[in-house]
C-alpha positions as CSV (number, residue, x, y, z in Angstrom):
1,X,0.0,0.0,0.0
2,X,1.3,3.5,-1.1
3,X,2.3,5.7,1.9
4,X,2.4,9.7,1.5
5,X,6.1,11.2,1.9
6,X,6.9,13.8,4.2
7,X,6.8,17.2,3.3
8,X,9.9,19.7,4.7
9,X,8.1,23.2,6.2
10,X,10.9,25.3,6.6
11,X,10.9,26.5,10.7
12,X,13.3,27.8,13.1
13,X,13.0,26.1,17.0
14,X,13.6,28.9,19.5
15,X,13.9,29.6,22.8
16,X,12.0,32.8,23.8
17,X,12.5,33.7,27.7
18,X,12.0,30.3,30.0
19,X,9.7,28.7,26.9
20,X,10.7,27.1,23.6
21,X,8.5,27.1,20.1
22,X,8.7,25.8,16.4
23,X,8.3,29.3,14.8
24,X,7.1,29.5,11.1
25,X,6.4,32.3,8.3
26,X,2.7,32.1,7.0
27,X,4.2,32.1,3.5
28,X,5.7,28.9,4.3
29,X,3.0,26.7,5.4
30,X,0.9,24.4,3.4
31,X,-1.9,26.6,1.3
32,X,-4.4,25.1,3.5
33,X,-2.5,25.7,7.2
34,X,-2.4,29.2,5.9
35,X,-6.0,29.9,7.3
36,X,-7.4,29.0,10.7
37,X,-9.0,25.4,10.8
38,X,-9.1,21.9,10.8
39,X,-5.7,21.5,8.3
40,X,-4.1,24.4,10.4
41,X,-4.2,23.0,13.8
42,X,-3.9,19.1,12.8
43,X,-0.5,20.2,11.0
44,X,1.2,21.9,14.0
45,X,0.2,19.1,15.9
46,X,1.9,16.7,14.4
47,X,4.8,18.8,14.0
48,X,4.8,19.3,17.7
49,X,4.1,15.1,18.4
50,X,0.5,15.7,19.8
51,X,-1.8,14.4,20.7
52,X,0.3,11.7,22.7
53,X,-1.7,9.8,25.2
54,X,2.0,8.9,26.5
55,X,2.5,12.4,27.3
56,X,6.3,12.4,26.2
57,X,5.5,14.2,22.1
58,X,8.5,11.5,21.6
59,X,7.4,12.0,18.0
60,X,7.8,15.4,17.2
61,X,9.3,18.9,18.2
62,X,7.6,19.3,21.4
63,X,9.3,18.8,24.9
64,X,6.7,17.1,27.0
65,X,5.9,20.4,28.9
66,X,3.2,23.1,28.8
67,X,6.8,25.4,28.3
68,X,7.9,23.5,25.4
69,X,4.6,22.7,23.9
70,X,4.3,25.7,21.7
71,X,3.7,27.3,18.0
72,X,4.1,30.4,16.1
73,X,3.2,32.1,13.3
74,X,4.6,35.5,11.9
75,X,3.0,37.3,8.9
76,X,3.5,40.8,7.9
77,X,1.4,42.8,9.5
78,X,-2.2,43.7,8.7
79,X,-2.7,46.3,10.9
80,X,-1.5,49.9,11.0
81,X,1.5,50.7,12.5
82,X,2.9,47.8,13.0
83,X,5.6,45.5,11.7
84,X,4.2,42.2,12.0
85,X,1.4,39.7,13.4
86,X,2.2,37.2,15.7
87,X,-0.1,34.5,15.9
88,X,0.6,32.1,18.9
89,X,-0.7,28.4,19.7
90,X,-0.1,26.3,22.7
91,X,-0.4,22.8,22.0
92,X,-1.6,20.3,24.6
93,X,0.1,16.7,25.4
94,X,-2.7,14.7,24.8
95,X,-5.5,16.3,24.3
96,X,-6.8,17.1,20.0
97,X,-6.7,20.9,19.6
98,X,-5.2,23.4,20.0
99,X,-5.4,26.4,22.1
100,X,-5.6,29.8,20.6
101,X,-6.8,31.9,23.4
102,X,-3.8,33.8,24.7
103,X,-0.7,35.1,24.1
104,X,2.6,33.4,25.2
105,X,5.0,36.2,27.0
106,X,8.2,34.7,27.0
107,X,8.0,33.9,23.0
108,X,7.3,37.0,22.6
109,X,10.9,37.8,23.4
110,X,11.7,35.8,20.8
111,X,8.8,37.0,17.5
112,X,11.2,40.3,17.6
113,X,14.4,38.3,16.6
114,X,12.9,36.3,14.2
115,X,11.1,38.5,11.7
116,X,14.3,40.6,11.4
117,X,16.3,37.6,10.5
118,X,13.7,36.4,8.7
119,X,13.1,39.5,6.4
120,X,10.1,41.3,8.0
121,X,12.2,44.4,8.4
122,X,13.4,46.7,5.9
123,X,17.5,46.3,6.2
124,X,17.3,50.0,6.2
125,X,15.5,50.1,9.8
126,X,17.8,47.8,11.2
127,X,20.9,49.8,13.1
128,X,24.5,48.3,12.4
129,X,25.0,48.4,16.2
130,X,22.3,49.8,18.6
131,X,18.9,48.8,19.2
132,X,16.1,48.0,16.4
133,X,12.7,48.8,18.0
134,X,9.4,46.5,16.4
135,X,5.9,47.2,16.8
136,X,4.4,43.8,17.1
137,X,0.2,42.7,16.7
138,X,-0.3,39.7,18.9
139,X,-3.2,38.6,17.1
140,X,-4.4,36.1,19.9
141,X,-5.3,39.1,22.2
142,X,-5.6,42.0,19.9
143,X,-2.7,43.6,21.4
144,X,0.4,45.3,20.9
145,X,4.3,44.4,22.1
146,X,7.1,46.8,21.3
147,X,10.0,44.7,22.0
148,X,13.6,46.5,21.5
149,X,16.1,43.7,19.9
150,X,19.8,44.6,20.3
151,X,21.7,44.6,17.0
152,X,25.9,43.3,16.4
153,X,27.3,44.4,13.1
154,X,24.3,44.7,11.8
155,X,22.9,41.2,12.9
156,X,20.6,40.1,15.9
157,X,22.5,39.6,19.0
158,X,22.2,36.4,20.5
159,X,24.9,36.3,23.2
160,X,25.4,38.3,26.2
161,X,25.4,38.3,30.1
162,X,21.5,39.3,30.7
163,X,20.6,36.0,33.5
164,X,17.3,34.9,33.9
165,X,16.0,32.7,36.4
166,X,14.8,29.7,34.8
167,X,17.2,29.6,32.1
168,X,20.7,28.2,32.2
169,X,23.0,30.2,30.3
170,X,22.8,34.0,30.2
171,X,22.3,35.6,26.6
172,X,21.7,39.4,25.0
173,X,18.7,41.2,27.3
174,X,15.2,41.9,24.8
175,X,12.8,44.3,26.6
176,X,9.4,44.4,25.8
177,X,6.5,46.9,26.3
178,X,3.4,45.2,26.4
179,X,1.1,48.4,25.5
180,X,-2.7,48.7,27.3
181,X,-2.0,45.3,28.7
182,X,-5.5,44.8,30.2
183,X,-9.1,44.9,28.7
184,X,-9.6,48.0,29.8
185,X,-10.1,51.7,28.7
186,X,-12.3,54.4,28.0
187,X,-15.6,52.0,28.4
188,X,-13.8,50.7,31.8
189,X,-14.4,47.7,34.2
190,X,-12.9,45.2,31.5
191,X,-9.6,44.6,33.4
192,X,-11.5,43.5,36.4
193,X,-13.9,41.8,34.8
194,X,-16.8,41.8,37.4
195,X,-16.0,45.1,38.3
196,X,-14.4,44.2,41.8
197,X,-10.8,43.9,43.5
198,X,-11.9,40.7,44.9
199,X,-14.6,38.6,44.6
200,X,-15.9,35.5,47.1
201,X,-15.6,32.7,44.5
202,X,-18.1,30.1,44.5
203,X,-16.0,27.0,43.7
204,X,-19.0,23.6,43.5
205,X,-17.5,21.2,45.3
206,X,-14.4,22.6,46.9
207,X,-15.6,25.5,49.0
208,X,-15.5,29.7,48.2
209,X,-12.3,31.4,48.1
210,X,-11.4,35.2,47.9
211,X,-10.0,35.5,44.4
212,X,-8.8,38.6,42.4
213,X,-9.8,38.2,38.6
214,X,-8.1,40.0,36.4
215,X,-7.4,40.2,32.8
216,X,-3.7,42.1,32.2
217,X,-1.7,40.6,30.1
218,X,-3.7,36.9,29.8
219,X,-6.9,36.4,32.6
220,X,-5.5,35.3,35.8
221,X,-7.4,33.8,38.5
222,X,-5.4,34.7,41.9
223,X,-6.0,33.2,45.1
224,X,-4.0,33.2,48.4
225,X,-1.6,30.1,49.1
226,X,-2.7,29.9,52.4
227,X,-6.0,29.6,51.7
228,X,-5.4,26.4,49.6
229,X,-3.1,25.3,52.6
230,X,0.6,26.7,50.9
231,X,3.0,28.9,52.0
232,X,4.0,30.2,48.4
233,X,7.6,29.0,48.1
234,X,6.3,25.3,47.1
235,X,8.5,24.0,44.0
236,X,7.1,21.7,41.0
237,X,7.5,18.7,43.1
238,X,4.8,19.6,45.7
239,X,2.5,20.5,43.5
240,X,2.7,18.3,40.0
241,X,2.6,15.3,42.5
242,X,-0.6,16.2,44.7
243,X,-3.0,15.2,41.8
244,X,-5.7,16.3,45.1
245,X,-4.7,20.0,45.0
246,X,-4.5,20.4,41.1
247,X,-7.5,19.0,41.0
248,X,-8.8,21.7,43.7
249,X,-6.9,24.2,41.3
250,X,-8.3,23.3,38.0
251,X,-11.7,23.6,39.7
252,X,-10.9,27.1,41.0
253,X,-9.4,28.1,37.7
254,X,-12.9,27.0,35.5
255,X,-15.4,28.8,38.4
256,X,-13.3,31.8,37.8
257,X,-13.4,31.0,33.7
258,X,-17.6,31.5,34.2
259,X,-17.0,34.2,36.7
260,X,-14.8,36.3,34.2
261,X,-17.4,35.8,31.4
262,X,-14.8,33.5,29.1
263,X,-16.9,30.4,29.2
264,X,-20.5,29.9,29.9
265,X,-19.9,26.3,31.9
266,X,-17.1,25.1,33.8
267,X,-17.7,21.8,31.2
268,X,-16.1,24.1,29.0
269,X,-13.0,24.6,30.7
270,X,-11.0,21.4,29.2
271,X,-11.6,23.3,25.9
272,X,-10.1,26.4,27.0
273,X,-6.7,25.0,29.0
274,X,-4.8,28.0,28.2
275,X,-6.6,30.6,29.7
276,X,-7.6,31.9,32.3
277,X,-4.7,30.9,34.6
278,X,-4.7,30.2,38.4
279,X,-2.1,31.3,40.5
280,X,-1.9,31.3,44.0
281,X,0.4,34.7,46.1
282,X,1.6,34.7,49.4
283,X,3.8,37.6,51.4
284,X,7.9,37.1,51.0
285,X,9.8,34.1,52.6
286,X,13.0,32.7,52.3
287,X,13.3,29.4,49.7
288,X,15.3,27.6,47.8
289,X,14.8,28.0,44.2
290,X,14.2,24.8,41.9
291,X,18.3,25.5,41.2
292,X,19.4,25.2,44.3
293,X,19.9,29.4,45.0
294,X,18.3,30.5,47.9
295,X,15.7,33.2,47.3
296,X,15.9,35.9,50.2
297,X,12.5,37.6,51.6
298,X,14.0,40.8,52.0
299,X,14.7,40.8,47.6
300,X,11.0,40.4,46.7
301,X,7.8,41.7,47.2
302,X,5.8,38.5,47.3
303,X,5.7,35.1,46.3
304,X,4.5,34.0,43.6
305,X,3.3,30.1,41.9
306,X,1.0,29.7,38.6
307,X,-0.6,26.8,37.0
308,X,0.3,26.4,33.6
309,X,-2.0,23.6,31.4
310,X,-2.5,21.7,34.7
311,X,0.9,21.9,36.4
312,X,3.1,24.4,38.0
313,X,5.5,26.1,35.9
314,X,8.3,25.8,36.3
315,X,9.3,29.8,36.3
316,X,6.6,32.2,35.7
317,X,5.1,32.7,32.2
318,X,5.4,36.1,30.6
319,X,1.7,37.0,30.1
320,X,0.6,36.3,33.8
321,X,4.2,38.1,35.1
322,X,2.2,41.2,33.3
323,X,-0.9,40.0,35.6
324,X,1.2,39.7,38.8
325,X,2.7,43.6,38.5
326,X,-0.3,45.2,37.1
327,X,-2.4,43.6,40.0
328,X,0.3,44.5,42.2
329,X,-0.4,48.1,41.3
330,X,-4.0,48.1,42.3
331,X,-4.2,48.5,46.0
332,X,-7.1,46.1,47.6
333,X,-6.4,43.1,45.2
334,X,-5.3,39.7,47.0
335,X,-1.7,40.2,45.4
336,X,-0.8,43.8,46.3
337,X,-2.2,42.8,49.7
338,X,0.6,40.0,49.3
339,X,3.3,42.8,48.8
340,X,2.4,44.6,51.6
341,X,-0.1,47.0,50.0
342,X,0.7,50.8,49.1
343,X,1.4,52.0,45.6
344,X,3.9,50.5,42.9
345,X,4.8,50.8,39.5
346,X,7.8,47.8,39.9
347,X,7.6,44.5,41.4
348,X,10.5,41.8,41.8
349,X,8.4,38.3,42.7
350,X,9.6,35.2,43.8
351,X,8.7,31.7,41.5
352,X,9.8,28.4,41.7
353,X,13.3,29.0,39.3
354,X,14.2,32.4,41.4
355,X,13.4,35.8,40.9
356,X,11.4,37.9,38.0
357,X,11.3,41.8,38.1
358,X,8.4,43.6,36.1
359,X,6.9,46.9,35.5
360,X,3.5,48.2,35.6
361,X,1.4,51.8,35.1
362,X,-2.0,52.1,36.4
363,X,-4.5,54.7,36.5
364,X,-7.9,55.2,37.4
365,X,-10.5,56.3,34.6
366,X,-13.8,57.2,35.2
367,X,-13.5,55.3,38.2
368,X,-12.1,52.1,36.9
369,X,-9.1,51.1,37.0
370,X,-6.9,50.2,33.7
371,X,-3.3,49.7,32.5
372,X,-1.4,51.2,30.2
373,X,2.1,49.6,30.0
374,X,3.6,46.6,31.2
375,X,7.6,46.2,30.8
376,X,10.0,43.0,31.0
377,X,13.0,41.9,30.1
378,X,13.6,38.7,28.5
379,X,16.4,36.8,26.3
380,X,15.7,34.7,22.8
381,X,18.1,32.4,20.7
382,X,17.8,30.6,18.1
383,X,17.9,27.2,18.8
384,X,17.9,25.2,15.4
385,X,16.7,26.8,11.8
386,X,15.7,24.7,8.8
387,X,13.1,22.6,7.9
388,X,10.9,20.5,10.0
389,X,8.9,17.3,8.5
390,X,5.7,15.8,9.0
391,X,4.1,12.9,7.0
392,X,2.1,14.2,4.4
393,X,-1.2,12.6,5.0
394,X,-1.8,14.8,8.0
395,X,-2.9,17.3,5.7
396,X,-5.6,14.7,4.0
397,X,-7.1,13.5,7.8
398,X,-7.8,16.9,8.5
């Protein structure tokens, strides 16, 4: 019986920030991935090696972890004023979809890098040595990153001495500006969705909890540690193995899905993995990172832990680090009350890999409250450029 040959897709694997991705130019998909659908998402997901009811994607370019489960697409931009689209898609282990929803923050370190290398730029914007600054649409979200990508001799600079925790070797520092962050604005009340700083959660099953839902960055469901019986500098360990408490946490996360409006059932949830997140705050404390470097109370805020498609990641992703320091901002929400209250426009955090620092401006309109920047600093590098390959009849099952 005649088998279909692989087709090559020419892709570049990255690392963007504490996540990987197979990144790809529209251009060079199949006619029929080009378009969202059926043929779109079963493609990618075979490229990544899911679904795999092993959970190991032993069988494609994924690494077996919410982190290194990941896809993205980069077009030329169809909106004004900016340079390109960026088109994100987390791919679960074993599940058949995938996720659209959200944005990815720490790839977004890496969209920058790749569309100048890849030709998205005129040469003529890009500096022989300096700084070349993108505008960038995250189409997920409707949003836009300015990310500033430092430029060698006229080519991206990979290498450097920036260190973050959660990655191994340092590498060249990317800062981003993630611009109006939140849903909010002139019409208001959007980046709180239900119009309050916290809100008693109704969770069936497991009990009510004080939560602070907010939607800066990616929606974010935040509850305190102690009230699910943590102290906040837990590691992956004591949470990935209590299949009792991510349970609890999955449950929290899809009451505060219906709470936030994003889904009308919690049923719905397991469609919807990406977003909202949970994450649970608690005041500074001395730990030991995941790396073995203790983390000192007196160099953070607040502690930090989120839940990232059903375990605890293993840093903190980049969309719900925007959450953490916008919400930090607001006095009366659960996490500023974790940083000791007061005013702020900076936080440094504690997560399980170390330390993250993050920027935030808030300001009240027409009594509600919205943002309007968000800053970070991450690191990107290519990790492997060419062609990936799938077999061909992934195209026809879809």
């Amino acid at each position: 019986m005649a088998r279909a040959a692989q087709i090559k897709i020419p892709a570049t694997y990255m690392r963007g920030g504490t996540s990987k991705g197979v990144f790809f130019r529209l251009q060079d998909l199949p006619e029929t991935a080009r378009k969202p659908g059926a043929a779109r998402d079963a493609l990618l997901q075979r490229v990544i090696g899911s679904p795999d009811p092993y959970g190991k994607q032993t069988d494609g370019m994924g690494g077996a972890t919410s982190s290194t489960s990941k896809v993205v697409i980069i077009s030329k931009s169809s909106m004004p004023g900016h340079d390109i689209d960026y088109l994100y898609g987390q791919v679960p282990l074993d599940a058949d979809f995938i996720d659209w929803s959200g944005n990815c923050g720490n790839l977004s370190s890496a969209v920058g890098p790749f569309a100048i290398a890849n030709g998205f730029i005129d040469p003529a914007r890009v500096p022989h040595n300096g700084l070349c600054t993108l505008r960038i649409w995250q189409a997920n979200i409707g949003k836009t990153i300015v990310a500033h990508v430092p430029i060698t001799d006229g080519e991206v600079q990979e290498t450097g001495d920036f260190e973050l925790d959660g990655v191994t070797f340092p590498a060249a520092e990317i800062a981003l500006e993630f611009l109006d962050p939140a849903d909010g604005g002139e019409d208001g009340g959007r980046m709180f969705p239900t119009g309050n700083l916290v809100d008693d959660l109704d969770v069936p099953g497991v009990g009510t909890f004080k939560a602070t839902l907010i939607n800066a960055g990616v929606p974010v469901v935040f509850v305190d540690a102690a009230a699910l019986g943590l102290n906040g500098t837990e590691l992956q360990p004591a949470i990935n193995e209590n299949q009792v408490l991510l349970e609890k946490l999955e449950a929290i996360r899809a009451a505060g899905a219906v709470r936030m409006g994003l889904i009308g059932d919690v049923a719905d949830a397991a469609r919807r993995p990406l977003t909202p997140k949970v994450a649970f705050v608690a005041p500074p404390k001395d730990y030991i990172a995941s790396s073995g470097k203790p983390v000192h109370a007196a160099d953070i805020a607040l502690l930090a832990r989120a839940i990232s498609m059903g375990k605890l990641h293993h840093a903190m992703m980049g969309t719900a680090s925007v959450a953490i320091a916008t919400a930090a901002a607001v006095p009366g929400t659960l996490v500023n009350a974790a940083a000791g209250g007061g005013t702020r426009d900076l936080v440094r955090f504690g997560h399980p890999s170390g330390t993250l620092r993050v920027g935030a401006k808030v300001k009240q309109l027409n009594g509600q409250w919205v943002a309007t920047k968000a800053v970070m600093s991450r690191s990107a590098r290519v990790l492997m450029e060419g062609a990936v390959r799938v077999p061909g009849d992934v195209l026809a099952r879809s």
